[in-house]
C-alpha positions as CSV (number, residue, x, y, z in Angstrom):
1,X,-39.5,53.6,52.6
2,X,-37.0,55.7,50.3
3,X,-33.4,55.1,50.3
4,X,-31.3,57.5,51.5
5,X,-27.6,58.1,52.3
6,X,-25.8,56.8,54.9
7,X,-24.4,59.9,55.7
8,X,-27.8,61.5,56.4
9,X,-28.4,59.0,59.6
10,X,-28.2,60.4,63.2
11,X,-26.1,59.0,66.0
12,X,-27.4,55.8,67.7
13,X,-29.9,54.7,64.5
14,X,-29.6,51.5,63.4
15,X,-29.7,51.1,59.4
16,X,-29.4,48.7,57.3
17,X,-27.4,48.7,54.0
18,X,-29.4,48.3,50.6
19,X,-27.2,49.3,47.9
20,X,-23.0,50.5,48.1
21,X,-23.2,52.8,44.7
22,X,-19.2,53.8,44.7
23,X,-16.3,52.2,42.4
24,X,-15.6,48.9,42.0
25,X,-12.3,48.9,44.5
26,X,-14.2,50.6,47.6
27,X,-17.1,48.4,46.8
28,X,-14.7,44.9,47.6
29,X,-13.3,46.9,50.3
30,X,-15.9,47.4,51.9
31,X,-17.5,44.0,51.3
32,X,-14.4,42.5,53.0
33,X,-15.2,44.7,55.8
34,X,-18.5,43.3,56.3
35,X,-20.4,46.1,54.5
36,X,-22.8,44.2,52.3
37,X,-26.3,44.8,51.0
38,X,-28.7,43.6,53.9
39,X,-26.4,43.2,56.8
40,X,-27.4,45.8,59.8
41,X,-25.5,48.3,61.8
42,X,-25.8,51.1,64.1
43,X,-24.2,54.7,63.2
44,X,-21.8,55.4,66.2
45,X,-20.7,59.1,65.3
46,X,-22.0,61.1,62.2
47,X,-19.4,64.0,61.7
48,X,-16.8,64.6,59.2
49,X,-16.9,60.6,59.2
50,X,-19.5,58.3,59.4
51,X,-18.6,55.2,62.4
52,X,-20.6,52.7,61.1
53,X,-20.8,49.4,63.4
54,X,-21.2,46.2,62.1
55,X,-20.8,43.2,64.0
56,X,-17.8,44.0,65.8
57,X,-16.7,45.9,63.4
58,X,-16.6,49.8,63.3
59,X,-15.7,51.2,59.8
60,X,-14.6,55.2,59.4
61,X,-16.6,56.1,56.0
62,X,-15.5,58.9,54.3
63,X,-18.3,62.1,53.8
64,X,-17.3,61.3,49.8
65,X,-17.7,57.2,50.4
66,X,-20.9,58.1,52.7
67,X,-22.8,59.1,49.8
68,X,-22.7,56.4,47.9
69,X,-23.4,53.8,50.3
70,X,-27.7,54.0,50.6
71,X,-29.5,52.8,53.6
72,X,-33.1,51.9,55.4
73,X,-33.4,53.0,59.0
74,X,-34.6,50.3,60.6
């Protein structure tokens, strides 16, 4: 299956993360957030932000951040 931006995803799919593409700084942040290549999450609202859940974790990504951060739908 192609890769494709997380920002493309609709409410309520599950995805999982394959490849965070931005700088080095966002990249470690959102590592520490739980965002890593392979872990799986559910897209909670797809907007002006993306509400990505992880865990128990919900992350507000950027439309700019969104792109960069490449996904499977699982």
């Amino acid at each position: 299956m192609k890769l494709k931006p997380i920002n493309s995803a609709k409410k309520g799919e599950r995805v999982s993360i394959q490849c965070l593409r931005c700088g080095h700084e966002d990249n470690c942040q959102l590592q520490a957030l739980g965002c890593i290549e392979g872990a799986m999450g559910e897209i909670l609202s797809n907007h002006s932000r993306v509400i990505l859940k992880i865990g128990e974790t919900r992350l507000a990504i950027s439309e700019n951040m969104a792109k960069s951060i490449l996904i499977n739908p699982q």
